[in-house]
Jmol script that loads the backbone (N, CA, C; Angstrom):
load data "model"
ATOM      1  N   UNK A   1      -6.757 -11.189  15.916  1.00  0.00           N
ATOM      2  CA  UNK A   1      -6.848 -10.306  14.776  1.00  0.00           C
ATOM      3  C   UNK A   1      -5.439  -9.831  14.427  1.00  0.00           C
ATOM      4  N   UNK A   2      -5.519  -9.400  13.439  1.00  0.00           N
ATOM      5  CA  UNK A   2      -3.679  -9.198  13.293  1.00  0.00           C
ATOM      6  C   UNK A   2      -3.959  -8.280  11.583  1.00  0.00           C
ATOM      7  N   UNK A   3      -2.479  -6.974  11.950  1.00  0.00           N
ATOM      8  CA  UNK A   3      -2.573  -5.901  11.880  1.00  0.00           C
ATOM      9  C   UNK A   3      -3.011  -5.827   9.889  1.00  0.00           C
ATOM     10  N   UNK A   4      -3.734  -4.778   9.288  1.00  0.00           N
ATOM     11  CA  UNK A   4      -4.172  -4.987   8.260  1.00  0.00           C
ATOM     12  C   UNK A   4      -3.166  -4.513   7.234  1.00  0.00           C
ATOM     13  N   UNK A   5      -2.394  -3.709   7.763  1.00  0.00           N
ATOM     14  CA  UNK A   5      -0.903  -3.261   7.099  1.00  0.00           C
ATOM     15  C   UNK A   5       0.106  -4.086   6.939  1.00  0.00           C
ATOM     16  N   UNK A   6       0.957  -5.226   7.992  1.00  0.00           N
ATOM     17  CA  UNK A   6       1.617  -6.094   8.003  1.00  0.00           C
ATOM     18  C   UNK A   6       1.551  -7.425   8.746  1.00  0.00           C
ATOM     19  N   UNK A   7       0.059  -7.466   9.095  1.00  0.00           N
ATOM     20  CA  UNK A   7       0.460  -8.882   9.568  1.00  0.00           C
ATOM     21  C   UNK A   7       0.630  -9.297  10.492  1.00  0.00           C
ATOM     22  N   UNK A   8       1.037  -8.363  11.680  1.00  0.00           N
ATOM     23  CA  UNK A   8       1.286  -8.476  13.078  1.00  0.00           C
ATOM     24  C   UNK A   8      -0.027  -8.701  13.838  1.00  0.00           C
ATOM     25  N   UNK A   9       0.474  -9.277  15.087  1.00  0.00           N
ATOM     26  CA  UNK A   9      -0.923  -9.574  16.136  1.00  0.00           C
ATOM     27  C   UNK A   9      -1.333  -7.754  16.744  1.00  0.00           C
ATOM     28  N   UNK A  10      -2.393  -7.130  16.859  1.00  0.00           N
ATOM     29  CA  UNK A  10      -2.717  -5.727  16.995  1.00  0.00           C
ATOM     30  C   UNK A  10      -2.207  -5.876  18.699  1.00  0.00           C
ATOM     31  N   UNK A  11      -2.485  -4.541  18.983  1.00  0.00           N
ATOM     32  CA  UNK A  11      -1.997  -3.783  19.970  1.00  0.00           C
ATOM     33  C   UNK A  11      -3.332  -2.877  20.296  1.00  0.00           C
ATOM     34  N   UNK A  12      -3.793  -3.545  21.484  1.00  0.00           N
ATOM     35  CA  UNK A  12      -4.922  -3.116  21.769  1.00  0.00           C
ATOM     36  C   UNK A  12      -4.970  -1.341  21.956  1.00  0.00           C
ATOM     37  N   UNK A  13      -4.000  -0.794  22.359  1.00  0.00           N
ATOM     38  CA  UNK A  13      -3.785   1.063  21.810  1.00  0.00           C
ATOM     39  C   UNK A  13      -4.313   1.442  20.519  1.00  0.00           C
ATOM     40  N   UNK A  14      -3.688   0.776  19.767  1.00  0.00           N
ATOM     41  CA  UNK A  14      -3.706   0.670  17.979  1.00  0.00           C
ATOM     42  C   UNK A  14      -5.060   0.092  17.485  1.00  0.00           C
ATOM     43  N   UNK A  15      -5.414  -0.576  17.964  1.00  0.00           N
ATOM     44  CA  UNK A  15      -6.383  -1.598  17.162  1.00  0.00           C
ATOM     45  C   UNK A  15      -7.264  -0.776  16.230  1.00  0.00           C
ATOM     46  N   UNK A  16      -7.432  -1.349  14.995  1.00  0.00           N
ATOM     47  CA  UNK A  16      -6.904  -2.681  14.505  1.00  0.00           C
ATOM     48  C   UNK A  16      -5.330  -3.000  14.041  1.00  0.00           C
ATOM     49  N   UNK A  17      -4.825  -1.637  14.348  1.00  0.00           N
ATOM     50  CA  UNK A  17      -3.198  -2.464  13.744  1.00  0.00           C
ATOM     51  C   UNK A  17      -2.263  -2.445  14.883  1.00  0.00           C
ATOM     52  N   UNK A  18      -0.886  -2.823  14.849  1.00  0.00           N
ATOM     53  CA  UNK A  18       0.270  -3.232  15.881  1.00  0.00           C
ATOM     54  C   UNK A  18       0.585  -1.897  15.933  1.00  0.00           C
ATOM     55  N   UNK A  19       0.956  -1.291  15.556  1.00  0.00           N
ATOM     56  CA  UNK A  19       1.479   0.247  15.836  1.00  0.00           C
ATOM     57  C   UNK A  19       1.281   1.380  15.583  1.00  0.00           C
ATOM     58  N   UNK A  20       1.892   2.584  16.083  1.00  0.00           N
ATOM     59  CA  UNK A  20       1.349   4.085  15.330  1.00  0.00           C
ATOM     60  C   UNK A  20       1.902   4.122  14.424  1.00  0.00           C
ATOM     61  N   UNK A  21       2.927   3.282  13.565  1.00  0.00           N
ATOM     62  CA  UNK A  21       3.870   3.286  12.506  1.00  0.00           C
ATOM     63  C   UNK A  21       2.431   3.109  11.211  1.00  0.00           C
ATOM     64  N   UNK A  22       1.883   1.472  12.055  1.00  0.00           N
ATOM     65  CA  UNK A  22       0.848   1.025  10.459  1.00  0.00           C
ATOM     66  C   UNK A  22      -0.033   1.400  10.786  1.00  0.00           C
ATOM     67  N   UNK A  23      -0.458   2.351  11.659  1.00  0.00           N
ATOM     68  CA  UNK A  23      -1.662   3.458  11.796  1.00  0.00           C
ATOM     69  C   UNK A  23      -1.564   4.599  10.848  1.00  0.00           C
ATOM     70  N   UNK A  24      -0.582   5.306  10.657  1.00  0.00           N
ATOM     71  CA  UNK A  24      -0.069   6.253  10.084  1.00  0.00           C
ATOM     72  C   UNK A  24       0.031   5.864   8.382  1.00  0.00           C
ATOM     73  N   UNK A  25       1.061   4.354   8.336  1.00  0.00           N
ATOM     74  CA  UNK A  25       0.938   3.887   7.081  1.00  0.00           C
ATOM     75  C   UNK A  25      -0.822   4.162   6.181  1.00  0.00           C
ATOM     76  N   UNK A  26      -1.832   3.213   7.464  1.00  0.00           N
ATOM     77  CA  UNK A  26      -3.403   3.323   6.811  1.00  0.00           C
ATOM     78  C   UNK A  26      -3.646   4.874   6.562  1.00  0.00           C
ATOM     79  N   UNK A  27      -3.736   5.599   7.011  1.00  0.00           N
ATOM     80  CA  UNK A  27      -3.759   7.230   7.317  1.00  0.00           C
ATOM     81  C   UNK A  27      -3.371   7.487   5.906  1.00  0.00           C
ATOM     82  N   UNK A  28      -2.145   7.537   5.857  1.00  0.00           N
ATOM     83  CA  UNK A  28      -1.338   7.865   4.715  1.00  0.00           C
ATOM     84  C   UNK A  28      -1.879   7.437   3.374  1.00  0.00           C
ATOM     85  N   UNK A  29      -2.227   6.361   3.251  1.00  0.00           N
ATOM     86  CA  UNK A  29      -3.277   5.753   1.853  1.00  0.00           C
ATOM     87  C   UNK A  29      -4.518   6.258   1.693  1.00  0.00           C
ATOM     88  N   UNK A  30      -5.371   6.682   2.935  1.00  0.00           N
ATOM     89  CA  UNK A  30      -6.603   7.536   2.663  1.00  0.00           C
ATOM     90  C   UNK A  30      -6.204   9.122   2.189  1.00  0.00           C
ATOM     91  N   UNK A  31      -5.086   8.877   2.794  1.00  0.00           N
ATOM     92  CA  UNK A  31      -5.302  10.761   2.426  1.00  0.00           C
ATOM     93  C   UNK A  31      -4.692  10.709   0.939  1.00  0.00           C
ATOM     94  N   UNK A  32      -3.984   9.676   0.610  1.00  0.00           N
ATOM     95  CA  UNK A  32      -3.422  10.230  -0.812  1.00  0.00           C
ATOM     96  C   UNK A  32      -4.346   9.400  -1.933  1.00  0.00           C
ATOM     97  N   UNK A  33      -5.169   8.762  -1.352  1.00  0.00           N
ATOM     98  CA  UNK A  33      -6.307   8.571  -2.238  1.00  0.00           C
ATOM     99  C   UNK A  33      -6.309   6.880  -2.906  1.00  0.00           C
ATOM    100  N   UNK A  34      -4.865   6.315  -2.425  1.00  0.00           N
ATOM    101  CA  UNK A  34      -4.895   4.939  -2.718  1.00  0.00           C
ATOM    102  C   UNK A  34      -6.261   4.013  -2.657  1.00  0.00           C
ATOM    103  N   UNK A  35      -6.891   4.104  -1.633  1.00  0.00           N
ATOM    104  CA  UNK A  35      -8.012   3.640  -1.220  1.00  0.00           C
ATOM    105  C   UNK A  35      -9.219   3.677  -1.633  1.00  0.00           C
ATOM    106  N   UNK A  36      -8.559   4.557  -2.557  1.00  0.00           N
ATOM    107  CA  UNK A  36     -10.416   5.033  -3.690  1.00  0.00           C
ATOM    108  C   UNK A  36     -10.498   3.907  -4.706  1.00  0.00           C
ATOM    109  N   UNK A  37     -12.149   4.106  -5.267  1.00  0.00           N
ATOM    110  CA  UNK A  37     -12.468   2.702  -5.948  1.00  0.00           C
ATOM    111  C   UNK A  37     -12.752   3.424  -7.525  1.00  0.00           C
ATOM    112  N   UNK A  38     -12.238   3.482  -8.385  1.00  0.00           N
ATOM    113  CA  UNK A  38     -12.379   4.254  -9.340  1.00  0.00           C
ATOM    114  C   UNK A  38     -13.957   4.011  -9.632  1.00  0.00           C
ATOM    115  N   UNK A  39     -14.195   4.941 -10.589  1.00  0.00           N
ATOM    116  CA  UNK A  39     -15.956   4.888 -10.779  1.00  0.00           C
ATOM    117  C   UNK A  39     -15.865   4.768 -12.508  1.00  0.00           C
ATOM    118  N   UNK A  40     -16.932   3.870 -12.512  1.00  0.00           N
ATOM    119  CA  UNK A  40     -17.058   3.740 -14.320  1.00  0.00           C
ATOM    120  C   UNK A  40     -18.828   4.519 -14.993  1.00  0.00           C
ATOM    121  N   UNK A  41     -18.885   4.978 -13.688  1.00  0.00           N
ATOM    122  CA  UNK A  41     -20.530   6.033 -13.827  1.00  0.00           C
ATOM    123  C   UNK A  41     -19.961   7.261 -14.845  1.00  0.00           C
ATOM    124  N   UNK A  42     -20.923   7.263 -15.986  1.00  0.00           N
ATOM    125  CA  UNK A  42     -20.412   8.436 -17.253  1.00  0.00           C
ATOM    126  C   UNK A  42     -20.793   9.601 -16.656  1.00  0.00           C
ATOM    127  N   UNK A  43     -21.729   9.489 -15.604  1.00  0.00           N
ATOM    128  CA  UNK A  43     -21.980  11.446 -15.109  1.00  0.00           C
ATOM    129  C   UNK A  43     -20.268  11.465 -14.156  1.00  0.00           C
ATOM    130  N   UNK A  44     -20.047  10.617 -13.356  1.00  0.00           N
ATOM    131  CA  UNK A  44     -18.605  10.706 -12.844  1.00  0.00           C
ATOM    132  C   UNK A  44     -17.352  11.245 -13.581  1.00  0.00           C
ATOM    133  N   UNK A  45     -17.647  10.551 -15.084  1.00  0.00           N
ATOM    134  CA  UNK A  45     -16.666  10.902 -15.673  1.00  0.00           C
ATOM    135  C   UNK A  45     -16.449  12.298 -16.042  1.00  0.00           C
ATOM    136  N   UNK A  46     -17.807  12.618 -16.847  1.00  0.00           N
ATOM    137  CA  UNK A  46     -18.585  14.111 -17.525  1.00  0.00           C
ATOM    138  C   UNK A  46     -17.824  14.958 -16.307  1.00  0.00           C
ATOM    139  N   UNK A  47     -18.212  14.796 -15.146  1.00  0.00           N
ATOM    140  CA  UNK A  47     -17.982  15.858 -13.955  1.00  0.00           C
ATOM    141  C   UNK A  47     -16.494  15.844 -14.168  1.00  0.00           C
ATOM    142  N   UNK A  48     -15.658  15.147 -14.012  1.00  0.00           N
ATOM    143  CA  UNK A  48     -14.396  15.347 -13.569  1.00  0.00           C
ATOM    144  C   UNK A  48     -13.769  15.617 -15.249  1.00  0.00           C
ATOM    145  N   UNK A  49     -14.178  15.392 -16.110  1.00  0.00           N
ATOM    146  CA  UNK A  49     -13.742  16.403 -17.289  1.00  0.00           C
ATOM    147  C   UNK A  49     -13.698  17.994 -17.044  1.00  0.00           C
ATOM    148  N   UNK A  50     -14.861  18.200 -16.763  1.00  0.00           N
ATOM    149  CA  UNK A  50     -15.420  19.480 -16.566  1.00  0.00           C
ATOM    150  C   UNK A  50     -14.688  19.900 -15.617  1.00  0.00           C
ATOM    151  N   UNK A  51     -14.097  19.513 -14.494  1.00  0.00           N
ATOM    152  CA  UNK A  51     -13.029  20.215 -13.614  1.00  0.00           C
ATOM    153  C   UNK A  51     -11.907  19.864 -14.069  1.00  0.00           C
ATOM    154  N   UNK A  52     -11.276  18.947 -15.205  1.00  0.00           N
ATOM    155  CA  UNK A  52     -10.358  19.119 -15.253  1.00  0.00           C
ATOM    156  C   UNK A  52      -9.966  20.336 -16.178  1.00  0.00           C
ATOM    157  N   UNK A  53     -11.029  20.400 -17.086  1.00  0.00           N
ATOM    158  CA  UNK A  53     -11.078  21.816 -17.849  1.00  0.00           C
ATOM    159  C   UNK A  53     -11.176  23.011 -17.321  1.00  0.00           C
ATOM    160  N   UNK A  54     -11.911  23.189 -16.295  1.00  0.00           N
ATOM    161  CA  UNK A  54     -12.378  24.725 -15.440  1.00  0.00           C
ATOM    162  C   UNK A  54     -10.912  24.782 -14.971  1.00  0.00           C
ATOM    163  N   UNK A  55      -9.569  23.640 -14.123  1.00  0.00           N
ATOM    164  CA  UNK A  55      -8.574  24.150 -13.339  1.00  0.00           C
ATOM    165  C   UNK A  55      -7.859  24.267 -14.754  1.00  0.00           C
ATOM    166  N   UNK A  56      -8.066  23.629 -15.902  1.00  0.00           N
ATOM    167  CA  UNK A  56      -6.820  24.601 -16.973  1.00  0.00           C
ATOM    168  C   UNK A  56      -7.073  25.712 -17.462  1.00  0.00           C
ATOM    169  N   UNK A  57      -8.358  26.402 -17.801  1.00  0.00           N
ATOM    170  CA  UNK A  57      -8.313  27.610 -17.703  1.00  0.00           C
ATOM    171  C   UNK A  57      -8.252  28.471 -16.763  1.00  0.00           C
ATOM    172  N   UNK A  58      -8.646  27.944 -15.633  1.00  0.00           N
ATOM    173  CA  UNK A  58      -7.772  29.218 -14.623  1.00  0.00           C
ATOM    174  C   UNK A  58      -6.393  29.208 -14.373  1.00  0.00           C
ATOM    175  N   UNK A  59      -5.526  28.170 -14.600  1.00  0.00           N
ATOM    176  CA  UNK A  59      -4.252  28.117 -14.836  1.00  0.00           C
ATOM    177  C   UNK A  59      -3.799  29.117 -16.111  1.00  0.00           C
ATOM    178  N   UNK A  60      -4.254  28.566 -16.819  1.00  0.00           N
ATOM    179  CA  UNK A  60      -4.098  29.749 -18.094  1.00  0.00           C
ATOM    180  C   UNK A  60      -4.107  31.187 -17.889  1.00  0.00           C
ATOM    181  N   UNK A  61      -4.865  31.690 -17.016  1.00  0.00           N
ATOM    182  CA  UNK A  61      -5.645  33.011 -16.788  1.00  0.00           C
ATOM    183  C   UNK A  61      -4.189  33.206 -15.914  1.00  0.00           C
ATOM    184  N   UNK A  62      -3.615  32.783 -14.922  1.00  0.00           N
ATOM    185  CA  UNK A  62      -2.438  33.322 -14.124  1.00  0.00           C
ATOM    186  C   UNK A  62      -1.357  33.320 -14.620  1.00  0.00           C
TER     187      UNK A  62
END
end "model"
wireframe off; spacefill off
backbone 0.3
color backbone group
């Protein structure tokens, strides 16, 4: 098996990847959201209008 970040043969510590480097790399893409699958569902959309509107008026308000 070999590592899903670069390619390398894994490191059974790590597995599935070769190091805490492309452990951290994977880490790093979930948390900043790379990994998300955008959604083309119209209630998905509706919703995230609606919060994008509710955080500009409370921005406004401060």
């Amino acid at each position: 098996m070999s590592c899903p970040i670069c390619g390398k043969p894994t490191e059974v510590k790590y597995r599935p990847f070769c190091s805490k480097r492309c452990a951290d790399v994977d880490l790093a893409k979930w948390v900043s959201g790379s990994y998300a699958i955008p959604s083309t569902d119209p209630e998905d959309m509706e919703e995230a209008i609606e919060a994008a509107e509710k955080a500009r008026q409370e921005e406004t308000r401060h």
